[in-house]
C-alpha positions as CSV (number, residue, x, y, z in Angstrom):
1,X,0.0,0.0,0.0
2,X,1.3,3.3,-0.9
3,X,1.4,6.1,1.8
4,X,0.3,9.8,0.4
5,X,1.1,11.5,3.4
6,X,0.8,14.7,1.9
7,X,-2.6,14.2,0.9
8,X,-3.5,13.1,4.4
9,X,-2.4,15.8,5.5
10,X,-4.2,17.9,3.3
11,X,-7.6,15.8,4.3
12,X,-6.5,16.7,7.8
13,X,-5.5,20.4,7.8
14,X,-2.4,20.0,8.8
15,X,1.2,21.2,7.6
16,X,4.4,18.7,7.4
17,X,7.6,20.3,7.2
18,X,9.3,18.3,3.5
19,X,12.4,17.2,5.4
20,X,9.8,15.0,7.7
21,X,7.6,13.8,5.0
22,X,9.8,10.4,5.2
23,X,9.6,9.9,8.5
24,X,5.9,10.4,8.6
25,X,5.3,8.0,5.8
26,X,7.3,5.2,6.9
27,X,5.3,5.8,10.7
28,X,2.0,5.8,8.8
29,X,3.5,2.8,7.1
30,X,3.9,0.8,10.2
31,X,0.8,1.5,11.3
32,X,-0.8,0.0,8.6
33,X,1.4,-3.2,8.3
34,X,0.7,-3.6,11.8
35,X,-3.1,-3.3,11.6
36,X,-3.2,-5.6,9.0
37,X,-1.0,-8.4,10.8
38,X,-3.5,-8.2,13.7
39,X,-5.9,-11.6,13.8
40,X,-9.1,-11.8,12.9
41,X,-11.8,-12.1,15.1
42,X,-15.0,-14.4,14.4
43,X,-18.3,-12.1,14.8
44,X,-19.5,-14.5,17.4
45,X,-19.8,-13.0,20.9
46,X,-19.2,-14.8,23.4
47,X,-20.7,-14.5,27.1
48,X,-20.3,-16.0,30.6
49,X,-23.5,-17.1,31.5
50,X,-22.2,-17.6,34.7
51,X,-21.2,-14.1,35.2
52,X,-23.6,-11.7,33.4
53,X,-23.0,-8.6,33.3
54,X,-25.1,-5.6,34.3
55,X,-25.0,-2.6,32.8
56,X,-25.7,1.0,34.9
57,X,-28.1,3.3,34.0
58,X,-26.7,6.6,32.1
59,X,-28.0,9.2,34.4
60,X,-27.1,12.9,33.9
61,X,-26.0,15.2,36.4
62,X,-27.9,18.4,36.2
63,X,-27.3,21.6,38.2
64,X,-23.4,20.7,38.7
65,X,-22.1,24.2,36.6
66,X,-24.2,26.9,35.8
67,X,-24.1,28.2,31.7
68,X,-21.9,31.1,32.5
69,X,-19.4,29.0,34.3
70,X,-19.3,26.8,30.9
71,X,-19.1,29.4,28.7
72,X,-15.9,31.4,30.9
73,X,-14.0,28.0,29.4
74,X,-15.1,28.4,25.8
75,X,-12.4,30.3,23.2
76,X,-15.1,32.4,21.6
77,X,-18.9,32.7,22.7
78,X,-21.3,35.2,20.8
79,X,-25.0,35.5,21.8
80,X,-24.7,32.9,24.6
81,X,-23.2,30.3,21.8
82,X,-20.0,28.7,21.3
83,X,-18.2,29.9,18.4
84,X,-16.2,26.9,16.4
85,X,-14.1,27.1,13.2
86,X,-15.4,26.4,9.7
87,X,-15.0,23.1,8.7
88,X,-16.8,22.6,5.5
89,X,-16.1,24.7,2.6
């Protein structure tokens, strides 16, 4: 499999000096080879019926912060609203 790291890191917004364009390749590289040697694993599930397992319930905690405590942690806030970049073009 060939490695475009300069395309990922296009796709991912992110700059990669040239002299460490190698480097990241042969990483990304490495990654890959060892994803692939990993073993497969059947779709079966399989289950202790001896020791079941129980699951909590997802409660939310309400009333911990208050909005403007949130919002003191945010980078940018307008009209009570976080403010992110632009992804999509």
């Amino acid at each position: 499999m060939d490695i475009d790291i300069k395309y990922i890191a296009k796709l991912s917004r992110i700059s990669i000096n040239p002299e460490d364009e190698a480097k990241f390749e042969k990483n990304m590289q490495e990654i890959v080879d060892m994803v692939n040697g990993m073993p497969e694993i059947s779709d079966e599930l399989i289950l202790d019926k001896n020791n079941a397992m129980t699951l909590r319930e997802d409660v939310a905690e309400t009333g911990k912060f208050t909005r403007e405590e949130l919002m003191k942690n945010a980078p940018e806030v307008q009209a009570g609203c976080l403010l992110v970049p632009k992804t999509v073009e």
